[in-house]
Backbone bond lengths (Angstrom), bond angles and torsions (degrees), N, CA, C in turn:
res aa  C-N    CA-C-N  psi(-1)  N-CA   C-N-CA  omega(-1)  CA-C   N-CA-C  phi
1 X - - - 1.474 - - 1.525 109.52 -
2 X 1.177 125.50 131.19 1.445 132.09 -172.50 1.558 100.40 -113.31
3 X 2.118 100.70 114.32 0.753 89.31 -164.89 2.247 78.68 -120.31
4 X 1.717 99.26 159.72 1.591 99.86 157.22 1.235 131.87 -68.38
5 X 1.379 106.75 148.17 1.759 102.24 178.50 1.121 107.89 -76.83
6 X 1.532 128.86 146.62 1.286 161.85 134.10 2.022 103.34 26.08
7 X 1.093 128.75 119.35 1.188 122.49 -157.51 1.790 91.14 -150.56
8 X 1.229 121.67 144.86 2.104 128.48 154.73 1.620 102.08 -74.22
9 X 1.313 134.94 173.24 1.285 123.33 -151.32 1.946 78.10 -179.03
10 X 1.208 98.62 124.54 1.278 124.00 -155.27 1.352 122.29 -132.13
11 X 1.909 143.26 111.08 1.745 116.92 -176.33 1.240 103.51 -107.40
12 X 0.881 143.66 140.37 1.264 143.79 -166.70 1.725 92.01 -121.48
13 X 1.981 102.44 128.37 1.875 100.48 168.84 1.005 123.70 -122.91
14 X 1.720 122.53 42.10 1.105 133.68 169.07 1.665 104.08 -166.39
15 X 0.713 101.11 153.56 1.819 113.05 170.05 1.651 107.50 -59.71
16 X 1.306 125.25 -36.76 1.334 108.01 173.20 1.675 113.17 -81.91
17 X 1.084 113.41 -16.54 1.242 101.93 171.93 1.391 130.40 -81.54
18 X 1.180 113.06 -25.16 1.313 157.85 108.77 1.770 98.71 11.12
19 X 0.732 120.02 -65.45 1.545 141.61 -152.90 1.725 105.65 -82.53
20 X 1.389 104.90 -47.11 1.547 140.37 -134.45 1.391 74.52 -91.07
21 X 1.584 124.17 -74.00 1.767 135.33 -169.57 1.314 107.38 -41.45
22 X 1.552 108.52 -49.27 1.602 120.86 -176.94 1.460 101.98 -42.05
23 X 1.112 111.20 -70.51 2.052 124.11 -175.32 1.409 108.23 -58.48
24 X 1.436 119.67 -36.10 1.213 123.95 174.49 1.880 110.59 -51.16
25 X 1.671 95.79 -56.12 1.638 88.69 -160.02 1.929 105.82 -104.77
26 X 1.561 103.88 -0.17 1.556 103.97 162.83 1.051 106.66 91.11
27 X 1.498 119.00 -167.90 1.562 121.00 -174.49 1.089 127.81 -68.81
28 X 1.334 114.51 -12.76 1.552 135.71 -163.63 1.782 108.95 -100.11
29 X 1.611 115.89 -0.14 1.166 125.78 147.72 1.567 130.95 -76.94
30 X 1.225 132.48 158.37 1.383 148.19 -168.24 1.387 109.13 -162.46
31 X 1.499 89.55 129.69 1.652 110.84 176.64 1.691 106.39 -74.96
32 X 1.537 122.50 146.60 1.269 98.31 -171.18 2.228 69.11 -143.74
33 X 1.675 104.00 146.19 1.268 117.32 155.69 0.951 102.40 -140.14
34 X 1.839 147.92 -94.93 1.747 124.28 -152.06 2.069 86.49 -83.31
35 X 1.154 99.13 -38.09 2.255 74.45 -171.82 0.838 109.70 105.64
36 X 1.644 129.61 -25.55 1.446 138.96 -172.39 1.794 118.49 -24.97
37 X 1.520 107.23 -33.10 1.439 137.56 -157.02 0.730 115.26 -151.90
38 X 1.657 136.20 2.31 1.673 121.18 145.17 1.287 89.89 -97.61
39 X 1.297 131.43 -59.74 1.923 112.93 -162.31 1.676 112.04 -24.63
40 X 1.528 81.53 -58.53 1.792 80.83 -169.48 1.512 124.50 -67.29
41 X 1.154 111.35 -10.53 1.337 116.49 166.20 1.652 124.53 -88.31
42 X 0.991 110.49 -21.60 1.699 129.88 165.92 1.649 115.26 -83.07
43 X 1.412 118.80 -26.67 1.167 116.80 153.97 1.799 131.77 -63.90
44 X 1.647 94.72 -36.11 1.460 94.98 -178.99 1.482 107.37 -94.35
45 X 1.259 121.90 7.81 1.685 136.12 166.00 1.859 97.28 85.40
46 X 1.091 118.02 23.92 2.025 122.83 -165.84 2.034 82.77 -81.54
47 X 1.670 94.67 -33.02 2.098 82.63 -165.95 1.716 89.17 -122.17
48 X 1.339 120.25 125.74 1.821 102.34 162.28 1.276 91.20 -135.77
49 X 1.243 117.40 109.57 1.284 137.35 166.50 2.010 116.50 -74.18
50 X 1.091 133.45 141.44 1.221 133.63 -176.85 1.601 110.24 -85.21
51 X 1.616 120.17 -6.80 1.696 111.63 -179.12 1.311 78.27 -177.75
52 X 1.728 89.23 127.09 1.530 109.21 153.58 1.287 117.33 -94.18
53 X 1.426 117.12 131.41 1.435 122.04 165.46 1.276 121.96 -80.61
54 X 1.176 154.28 140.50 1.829 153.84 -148.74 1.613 87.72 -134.29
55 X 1.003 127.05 134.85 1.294 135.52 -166.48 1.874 103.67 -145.50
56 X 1.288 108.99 -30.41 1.415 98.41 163.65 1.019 152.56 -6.98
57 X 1.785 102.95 -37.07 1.484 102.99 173.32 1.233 117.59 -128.64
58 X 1.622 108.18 54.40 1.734 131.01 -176.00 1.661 79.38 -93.02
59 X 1.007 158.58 76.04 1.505 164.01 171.05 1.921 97.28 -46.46
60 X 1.449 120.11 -47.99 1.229 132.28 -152.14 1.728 102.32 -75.63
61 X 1.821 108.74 -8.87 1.100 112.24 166.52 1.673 120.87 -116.91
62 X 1.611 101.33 41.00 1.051 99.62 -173.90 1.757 104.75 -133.05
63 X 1.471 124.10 54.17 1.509 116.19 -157.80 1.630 101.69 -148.18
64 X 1.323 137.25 115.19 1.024 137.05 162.48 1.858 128.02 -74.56
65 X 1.292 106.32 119.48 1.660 98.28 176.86 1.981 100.92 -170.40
66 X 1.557 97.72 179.01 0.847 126.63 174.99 1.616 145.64 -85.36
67 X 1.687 113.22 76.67 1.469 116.51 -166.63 1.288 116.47 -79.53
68 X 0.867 135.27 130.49 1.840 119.46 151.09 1.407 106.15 69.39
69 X 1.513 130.33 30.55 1.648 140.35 -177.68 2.283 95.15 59.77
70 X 1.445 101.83 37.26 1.278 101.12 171.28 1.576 108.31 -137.89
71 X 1.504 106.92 123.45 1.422 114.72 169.25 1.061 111.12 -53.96
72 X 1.807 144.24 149.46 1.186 162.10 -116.25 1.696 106.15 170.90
73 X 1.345 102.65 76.89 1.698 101.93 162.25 1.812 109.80 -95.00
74 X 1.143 111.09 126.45 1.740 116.30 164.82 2.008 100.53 -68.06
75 X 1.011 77.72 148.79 1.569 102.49 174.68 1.852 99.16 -79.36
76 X 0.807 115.24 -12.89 1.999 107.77 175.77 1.919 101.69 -103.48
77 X 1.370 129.02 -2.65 1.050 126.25 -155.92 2.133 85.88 -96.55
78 X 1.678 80.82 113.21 1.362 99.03 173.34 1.383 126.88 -53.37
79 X 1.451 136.57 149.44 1.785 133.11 -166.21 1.393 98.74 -76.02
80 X 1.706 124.24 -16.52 1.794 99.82 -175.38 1.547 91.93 -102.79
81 X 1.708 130.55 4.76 1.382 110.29 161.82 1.456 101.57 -91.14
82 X 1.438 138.38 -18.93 1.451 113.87 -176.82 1.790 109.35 -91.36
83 X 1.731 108.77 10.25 1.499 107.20 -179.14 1.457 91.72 -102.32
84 X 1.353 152.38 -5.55 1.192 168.95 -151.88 1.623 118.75 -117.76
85 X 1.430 102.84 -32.86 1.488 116.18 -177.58 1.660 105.33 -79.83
86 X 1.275 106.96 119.13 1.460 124.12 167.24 1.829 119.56 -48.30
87 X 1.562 89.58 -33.19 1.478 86.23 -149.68 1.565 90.43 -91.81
88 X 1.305 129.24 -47.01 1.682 121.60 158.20 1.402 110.30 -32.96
89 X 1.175 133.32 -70.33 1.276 125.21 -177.86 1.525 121.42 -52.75
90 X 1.139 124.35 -12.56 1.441 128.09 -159.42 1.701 79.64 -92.24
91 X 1.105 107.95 -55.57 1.827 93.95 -145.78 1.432 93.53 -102.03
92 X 1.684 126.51 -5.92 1.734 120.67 167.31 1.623 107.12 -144.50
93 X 0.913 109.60 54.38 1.538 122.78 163.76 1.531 101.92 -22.85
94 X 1.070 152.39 -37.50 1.345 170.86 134.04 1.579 93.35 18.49
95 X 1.774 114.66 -69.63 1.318 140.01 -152.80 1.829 97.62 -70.87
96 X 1.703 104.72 -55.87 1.828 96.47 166.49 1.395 113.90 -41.96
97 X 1.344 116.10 -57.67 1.788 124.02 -161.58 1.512 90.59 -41.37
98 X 1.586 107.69 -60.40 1.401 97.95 -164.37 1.906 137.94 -91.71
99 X 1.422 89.76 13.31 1.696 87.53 -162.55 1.677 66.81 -113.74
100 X 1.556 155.72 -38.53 1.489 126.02 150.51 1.044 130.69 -32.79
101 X 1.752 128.51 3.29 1.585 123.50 151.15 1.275 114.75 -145.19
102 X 1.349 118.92 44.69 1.153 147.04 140.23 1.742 125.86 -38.63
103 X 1.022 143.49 55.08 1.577 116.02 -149.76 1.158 141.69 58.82
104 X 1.068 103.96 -132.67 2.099 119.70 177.43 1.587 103.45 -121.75
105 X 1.575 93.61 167.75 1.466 83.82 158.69 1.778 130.14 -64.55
106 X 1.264 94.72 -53.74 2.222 117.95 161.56 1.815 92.96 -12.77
107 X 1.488 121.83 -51.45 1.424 128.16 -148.02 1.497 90.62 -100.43
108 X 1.643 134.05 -44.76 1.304 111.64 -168.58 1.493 105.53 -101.96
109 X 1.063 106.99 36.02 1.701 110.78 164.82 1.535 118.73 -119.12
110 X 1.231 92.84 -22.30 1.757 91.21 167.39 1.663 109.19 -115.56
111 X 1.481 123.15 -8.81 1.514 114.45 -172.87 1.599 113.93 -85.71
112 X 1.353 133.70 138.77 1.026 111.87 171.46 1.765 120.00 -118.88
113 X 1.319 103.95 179.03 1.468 116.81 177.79 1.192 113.10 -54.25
114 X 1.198 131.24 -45.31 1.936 127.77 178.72 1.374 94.34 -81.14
115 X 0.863 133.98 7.27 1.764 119.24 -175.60 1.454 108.45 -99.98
116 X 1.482 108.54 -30.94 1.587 134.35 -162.81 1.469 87.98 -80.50
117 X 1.438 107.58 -58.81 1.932 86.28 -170.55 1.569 110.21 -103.02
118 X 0.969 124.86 19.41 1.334 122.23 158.27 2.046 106.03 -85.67
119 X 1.095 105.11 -49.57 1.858 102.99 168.82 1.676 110.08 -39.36
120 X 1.277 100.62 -42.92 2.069 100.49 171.44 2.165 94.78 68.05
121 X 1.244 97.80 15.35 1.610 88.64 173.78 1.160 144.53 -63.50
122 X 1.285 134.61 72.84 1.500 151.80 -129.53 1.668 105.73 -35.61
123 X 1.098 126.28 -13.21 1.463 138.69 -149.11 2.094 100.36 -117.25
124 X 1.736 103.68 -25.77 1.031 110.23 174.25 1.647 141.69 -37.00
125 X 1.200 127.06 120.08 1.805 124.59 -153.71 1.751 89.42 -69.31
126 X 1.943 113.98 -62.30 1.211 106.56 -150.26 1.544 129.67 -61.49
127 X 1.852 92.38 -17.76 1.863 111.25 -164.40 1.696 93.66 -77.53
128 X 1.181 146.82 -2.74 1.268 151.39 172.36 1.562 96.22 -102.81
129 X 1.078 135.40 -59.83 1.435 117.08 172.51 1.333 136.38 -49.57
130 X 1.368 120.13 -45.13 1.416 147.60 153.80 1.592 92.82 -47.20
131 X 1.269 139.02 -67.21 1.433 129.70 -148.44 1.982 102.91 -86.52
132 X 1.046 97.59 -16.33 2.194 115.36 170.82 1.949 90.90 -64.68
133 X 1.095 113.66 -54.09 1.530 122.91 -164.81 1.097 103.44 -62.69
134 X 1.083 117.65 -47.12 1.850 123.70 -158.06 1.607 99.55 76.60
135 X 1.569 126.69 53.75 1.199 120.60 176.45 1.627 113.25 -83.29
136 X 1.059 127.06 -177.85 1.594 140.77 -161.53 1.657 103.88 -146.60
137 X 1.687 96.76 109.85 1.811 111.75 174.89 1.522 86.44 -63.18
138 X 1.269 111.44 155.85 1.569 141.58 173.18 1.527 96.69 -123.39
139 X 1.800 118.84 106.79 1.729 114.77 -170.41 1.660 92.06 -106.59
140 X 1.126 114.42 156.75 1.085 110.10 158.05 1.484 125.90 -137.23
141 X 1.208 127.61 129.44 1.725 129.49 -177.65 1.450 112.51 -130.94
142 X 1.671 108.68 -178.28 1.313 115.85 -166.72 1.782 104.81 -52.30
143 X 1.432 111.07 -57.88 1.756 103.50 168.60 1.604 129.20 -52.48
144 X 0.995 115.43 -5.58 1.514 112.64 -166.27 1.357 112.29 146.88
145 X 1.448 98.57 -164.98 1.431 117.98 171.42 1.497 111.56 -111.39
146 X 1.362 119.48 152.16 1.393 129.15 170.34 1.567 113.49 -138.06
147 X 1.309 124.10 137.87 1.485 125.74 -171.94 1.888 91.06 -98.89
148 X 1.445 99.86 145.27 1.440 92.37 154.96 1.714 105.26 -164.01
149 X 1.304 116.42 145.24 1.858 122.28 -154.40 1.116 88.69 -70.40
150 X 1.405 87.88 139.89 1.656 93.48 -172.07 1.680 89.83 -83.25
151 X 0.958 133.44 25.98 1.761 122.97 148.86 1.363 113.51 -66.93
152 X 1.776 115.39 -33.97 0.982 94.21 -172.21 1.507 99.12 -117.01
153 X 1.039 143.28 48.12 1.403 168.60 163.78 1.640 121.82 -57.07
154 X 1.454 97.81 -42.18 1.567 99.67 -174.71 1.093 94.71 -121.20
155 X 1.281 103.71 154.92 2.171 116.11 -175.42 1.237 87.93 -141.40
156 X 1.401 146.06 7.48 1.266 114.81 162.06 1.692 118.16 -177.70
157 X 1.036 156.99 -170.93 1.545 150.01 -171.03 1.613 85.50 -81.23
158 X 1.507 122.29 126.06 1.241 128.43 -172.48 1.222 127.85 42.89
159 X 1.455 113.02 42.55 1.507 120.67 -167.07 1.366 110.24 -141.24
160 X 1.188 110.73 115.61 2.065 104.65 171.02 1.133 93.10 -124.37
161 X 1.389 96.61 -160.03 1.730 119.02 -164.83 1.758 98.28 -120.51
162 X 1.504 123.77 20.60 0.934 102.42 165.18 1.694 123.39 -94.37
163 X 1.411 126.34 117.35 1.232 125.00 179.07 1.561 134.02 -22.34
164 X 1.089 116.48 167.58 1.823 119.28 -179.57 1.511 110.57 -80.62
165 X 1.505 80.23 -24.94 2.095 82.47 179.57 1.587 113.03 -114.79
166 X 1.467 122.93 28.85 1.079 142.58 -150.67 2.053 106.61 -122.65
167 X 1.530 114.71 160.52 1.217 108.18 -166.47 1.795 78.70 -144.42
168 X 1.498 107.13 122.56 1.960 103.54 132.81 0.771 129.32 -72.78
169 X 1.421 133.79 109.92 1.689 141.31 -167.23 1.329 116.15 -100.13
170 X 1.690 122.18 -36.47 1.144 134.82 175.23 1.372 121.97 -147.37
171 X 1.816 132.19 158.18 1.054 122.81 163.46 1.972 88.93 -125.72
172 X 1.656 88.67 142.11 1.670 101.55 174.92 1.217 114.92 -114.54
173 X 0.903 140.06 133.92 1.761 144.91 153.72 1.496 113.64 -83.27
174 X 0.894 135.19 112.84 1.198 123.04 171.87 2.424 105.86 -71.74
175 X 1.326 104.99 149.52 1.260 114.40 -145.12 2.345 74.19 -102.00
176 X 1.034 73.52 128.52 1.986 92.07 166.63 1.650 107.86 -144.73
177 X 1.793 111.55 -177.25 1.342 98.23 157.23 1.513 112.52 -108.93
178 X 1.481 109.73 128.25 0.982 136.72 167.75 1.483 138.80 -127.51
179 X 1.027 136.25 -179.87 1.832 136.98 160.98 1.508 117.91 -134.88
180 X 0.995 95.44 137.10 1.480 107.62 -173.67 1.480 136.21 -135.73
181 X 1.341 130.61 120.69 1.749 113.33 -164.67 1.489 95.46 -131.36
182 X 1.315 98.58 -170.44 2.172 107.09 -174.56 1.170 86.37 -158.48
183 X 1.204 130.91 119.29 1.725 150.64 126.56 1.775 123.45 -75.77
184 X 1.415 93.35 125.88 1.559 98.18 -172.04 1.477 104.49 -144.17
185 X 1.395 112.08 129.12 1.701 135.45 172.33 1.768 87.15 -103.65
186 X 1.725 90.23 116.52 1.558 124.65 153.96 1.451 140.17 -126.18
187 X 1.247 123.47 124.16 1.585 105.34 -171.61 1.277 134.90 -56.80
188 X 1.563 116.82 -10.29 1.442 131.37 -168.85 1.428 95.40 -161.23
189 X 1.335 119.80 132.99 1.640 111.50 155.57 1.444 120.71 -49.38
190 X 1.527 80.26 135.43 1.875 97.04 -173.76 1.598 106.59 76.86
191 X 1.156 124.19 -1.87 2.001 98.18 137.93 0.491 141.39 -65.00
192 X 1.560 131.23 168.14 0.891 152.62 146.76 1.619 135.12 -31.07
193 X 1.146 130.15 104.24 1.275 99.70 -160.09 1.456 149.41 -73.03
194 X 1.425 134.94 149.54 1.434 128.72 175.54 1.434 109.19 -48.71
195 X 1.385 101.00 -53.73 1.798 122.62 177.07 1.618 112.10 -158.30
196 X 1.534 95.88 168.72 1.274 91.83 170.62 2.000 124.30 -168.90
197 X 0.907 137.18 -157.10 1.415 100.02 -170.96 1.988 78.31 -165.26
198 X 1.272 121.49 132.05 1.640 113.42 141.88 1.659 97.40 -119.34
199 X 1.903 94.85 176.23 0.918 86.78 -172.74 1.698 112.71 -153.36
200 X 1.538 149.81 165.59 1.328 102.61 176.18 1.817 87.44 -152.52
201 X 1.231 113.18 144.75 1.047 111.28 165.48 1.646 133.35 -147.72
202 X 1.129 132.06 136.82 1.227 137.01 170.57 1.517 139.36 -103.16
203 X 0.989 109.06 107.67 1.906 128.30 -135.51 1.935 98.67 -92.17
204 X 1.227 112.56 140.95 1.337 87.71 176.20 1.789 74.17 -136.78
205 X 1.614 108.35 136.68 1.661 132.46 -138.97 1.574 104.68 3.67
206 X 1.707 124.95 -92.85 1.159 95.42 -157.83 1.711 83.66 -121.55
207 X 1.636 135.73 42.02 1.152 149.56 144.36 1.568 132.87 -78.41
208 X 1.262 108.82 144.79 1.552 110.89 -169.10 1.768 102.69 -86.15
209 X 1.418 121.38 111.09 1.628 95.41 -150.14 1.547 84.12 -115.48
210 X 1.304 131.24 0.00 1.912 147.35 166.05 1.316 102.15 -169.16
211 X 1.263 111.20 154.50 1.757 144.83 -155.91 1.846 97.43 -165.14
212 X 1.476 96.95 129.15 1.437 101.85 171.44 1.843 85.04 -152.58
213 X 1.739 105.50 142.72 1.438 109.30 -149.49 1.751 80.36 -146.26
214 X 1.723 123.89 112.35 1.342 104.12 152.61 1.872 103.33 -132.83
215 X 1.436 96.07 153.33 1.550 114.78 -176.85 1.628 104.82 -113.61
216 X 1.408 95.60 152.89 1.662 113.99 164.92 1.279 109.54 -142.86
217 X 1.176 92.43 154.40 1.751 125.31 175.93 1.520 112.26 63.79
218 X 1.685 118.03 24.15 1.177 107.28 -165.51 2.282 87.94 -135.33
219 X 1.382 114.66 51.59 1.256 108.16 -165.60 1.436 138.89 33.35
220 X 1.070 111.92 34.72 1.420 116.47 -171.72 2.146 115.90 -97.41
221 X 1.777 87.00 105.57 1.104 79.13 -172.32 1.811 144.91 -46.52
222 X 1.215 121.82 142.50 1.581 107.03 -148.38 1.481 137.27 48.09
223 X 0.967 116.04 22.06 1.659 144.76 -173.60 1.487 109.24 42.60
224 X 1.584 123.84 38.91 1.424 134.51 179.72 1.248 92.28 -133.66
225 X 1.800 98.54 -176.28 1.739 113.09 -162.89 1.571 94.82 -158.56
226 X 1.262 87.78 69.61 2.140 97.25 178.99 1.676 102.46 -61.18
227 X 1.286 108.81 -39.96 1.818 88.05 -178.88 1.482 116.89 -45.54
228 X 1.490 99.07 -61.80 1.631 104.70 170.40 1.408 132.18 -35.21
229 X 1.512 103.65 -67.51 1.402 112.92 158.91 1.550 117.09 -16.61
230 X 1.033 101.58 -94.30 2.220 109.91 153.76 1.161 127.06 5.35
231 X 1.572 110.79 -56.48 1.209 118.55 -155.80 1.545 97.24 -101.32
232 X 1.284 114.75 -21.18 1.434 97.30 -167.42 1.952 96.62 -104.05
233 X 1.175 140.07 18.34 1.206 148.80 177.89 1.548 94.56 -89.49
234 X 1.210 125.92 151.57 1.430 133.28 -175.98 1.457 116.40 63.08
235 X 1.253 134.34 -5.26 1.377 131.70 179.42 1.462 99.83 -120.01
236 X 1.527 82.22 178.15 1.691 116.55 -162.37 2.073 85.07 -61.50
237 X 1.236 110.83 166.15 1.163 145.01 177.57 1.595 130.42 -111.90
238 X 1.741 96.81 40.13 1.653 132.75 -157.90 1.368 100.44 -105.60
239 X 1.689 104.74 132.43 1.705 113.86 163.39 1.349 114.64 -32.00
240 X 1.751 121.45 -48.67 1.336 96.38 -160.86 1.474 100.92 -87.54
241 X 1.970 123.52 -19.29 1.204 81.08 164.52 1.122 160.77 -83.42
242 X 1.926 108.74 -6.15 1.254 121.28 163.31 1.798 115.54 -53.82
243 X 1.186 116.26 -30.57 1.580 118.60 -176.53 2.161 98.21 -75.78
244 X 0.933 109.37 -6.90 1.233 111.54 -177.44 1.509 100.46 -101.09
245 X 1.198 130.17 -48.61 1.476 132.18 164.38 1.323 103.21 -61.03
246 X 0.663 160.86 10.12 2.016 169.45 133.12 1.321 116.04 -46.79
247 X 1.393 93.86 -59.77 1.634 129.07 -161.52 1.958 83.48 -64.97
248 X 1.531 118.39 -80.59 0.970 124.10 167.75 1.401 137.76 2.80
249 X 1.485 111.16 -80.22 1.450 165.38 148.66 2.027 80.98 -17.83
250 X 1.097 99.79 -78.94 1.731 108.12 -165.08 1.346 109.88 -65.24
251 X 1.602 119.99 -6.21 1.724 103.72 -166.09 1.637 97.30 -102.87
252 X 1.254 95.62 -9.81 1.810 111.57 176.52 1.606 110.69 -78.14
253 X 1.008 112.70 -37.17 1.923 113.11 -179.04 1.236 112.99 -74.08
254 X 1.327 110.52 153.23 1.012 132.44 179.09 2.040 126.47 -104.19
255 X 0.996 100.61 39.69 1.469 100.81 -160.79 1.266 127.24 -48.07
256 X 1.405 136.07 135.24 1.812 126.25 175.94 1.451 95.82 -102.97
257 X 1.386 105.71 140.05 1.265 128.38 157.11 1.657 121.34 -47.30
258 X 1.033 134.90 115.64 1.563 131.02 172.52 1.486 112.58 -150.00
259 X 1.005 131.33 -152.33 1.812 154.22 -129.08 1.866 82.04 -100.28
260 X 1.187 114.46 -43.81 1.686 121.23 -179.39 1.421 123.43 -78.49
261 X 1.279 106.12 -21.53 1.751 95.48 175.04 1.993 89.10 173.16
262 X 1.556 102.03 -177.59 1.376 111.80 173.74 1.330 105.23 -110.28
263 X 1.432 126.16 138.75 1.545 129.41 164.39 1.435 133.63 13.12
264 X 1.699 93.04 -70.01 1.852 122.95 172.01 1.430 110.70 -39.35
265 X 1.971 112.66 -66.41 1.114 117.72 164.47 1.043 142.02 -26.89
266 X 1.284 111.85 -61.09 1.836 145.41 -161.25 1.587 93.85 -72.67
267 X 1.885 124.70 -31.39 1.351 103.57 -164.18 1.806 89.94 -106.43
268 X 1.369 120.75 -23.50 1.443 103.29 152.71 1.403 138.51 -30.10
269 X 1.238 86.53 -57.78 1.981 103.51 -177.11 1.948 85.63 -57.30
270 X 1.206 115.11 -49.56 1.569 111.95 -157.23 1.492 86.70 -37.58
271 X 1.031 110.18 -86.98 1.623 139.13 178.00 1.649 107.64 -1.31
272 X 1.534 116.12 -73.21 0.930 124.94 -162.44 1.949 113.93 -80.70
273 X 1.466 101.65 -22.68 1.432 98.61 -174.55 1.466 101.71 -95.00
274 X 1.345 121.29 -4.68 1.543 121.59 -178.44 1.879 89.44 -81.31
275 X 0.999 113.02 -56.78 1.632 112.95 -172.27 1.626 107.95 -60.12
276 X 1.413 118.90 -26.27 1.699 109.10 178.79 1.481 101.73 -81.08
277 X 1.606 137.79 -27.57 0.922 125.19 -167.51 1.454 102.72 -82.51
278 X 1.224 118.52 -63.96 1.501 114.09 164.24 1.710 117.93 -11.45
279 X 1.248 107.68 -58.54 1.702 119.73 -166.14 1.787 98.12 -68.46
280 X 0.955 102.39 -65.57 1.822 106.56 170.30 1.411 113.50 -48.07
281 X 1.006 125.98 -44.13 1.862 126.26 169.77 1.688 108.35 -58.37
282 X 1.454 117.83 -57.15 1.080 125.48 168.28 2.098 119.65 -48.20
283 X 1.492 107.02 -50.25 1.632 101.38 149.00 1.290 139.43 -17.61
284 X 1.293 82.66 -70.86 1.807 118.90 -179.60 1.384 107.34 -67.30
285 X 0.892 151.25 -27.59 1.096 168.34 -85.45 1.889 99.38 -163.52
286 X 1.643 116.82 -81.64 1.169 108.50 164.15 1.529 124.78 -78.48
287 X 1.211 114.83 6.14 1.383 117.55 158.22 1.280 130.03 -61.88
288 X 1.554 111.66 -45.07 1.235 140.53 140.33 1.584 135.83 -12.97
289 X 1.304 106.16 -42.78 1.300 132.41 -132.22 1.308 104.11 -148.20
290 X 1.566 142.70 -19.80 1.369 156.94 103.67 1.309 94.43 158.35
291 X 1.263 119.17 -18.28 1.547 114.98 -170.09 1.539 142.75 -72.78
292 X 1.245 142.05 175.41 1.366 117.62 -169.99 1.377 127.12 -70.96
293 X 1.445 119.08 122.03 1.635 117.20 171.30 0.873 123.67 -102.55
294 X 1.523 121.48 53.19 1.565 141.61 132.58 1.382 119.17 -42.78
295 X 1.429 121.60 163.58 1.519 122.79 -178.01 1.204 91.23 -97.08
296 X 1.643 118.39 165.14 1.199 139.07 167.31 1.802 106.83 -135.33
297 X 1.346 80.45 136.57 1.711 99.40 169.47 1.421 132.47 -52.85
């Protein structure tokens, strides 16, 4: 039986208090809400933190809406309330595609959105969705708050830039018109993924007039593909060139071989699920917009 070492166990009912425990018990504390991904890592002794903080009933980080023409996810707002929310789906359908292969239900009823990209788990669905958006972490510490894109959010395989004495409180999108989809190769429903691709774009007639491109589980630094991005801005809004932004997309990753596939694979899938998401955004997109969502050559 694998059990964790010996830990203080802490509820915190506000974000400043919240804050206060953090400084109290030092670096060697961790915020814990669903656990999904610290339990199991504190069981096999990989994380032993000296005090868990319980944050559960920070409620004020648990509410989806619309500020200032900017979407507003809380960092406590669970994956089957942001697969449930109308108004995420309305203006980034992106977020349904992907929190519908998210786990189980068991996992998107207790896991949440700040938990997902604070873990920084290279394999992670939302940190590729969030990084397709060009969304903005909302941090919060004893001085204030500081925004920073969540492009540049993660520095490393389970690594961000949010501090030891620091809180993710929110992620924002700012709301434009756009389209957006998520394609994901898994070995079983509710894995983890082999790879995976979102994607978002905003077409001006049959021109690429913005492209935002993020990947998982396939090494891709900051879980985006700015070359691609690049290349497919100013051009036509054509199968082969999305299969060429694929091509792209994949010569940039870095994939490791493991238990899910070999290297070769992993940057295939890059390739091919960056070009289906593209094509499905592009759908969505003239669906939108009344016009035909036929493929083009």
């Amino acid at each position: 039986m694998q059990v964790p070492a010996q830990f203080q166990y802490e509820k915190a009912t506000s974000v400043e208090h919240a804050l206060s425990l953090l400084s109290r018990y030092g670096p060697e504390s961790r915020l814990v809400a669903g656990g999904h991904s610290l339990i199991p890592m504190m069981k096999l002794r990989l994380a032993q933190p000296q005090a868990l903080i319980d944050i559960n009933d920070l409620a004020e980080l648990a509410t989806i809406g619309i500020q200032e023409n900017t979407l507003t996810i809380g960092a406590m707002v669970r994956h089957a309330d942001l697969l449930a929310s109308a108004v995420a789906g309305e203006h980034f359908p992106i977020f349904h595609d992907a929190e519908r292969l998210i786990a189980d239900p068991v996992v998107r009823n207790r896991g949440t959105v700040g938990g997902s990209l604070c873990q920084a788990d290279p394999s992670e669905d939302l940190s590729a969705v969030f990084t397709a958006l060009r969304g903005e972490a909302v941090i919060q510490g004893a001085d204030g708050q500081r925004v920073v894109p969540v492009r540049e959010f993660f520095t490393g395989p389970y690594e961000t830039v949010v501090g030891d004495d620091e809180i993710l409180v929110a992620l924002r999108v700012p709301i434009r018109s756009s389209a957006s989809a998520y394609q994901k190769v898994e070995r079983r429903a509710g894995d983890w993924a082999v790879a995976a691709a979102g994607a978002e774009l905003r077409l001006d007639g049959d021109q690429v007039a913005e492209a935002g491109i993020g990947l998982t589980a396939v090494g891709a630094r900051g879980f985006h593909a700015p070359e691609a991005e690049e290349f497919l801005v100013g051009g036509p809004a054509t199968d082969e060139r999305f299969e060429r932004a694929g091509a792209i997309a994949a010569e940039h990753c870095e994939p490791v071989a493991d238990q899910r596939g070999p290297a070769g694979y992993k940057r295939h899938l890059a390739a091919t699920l960056t070009t289906r998401a593209l094509r499905q955004a592009r759908q969505r997109w003239r669906g939108q917009h009344g016009t035909d969502a036929g493929t083009e050559g």
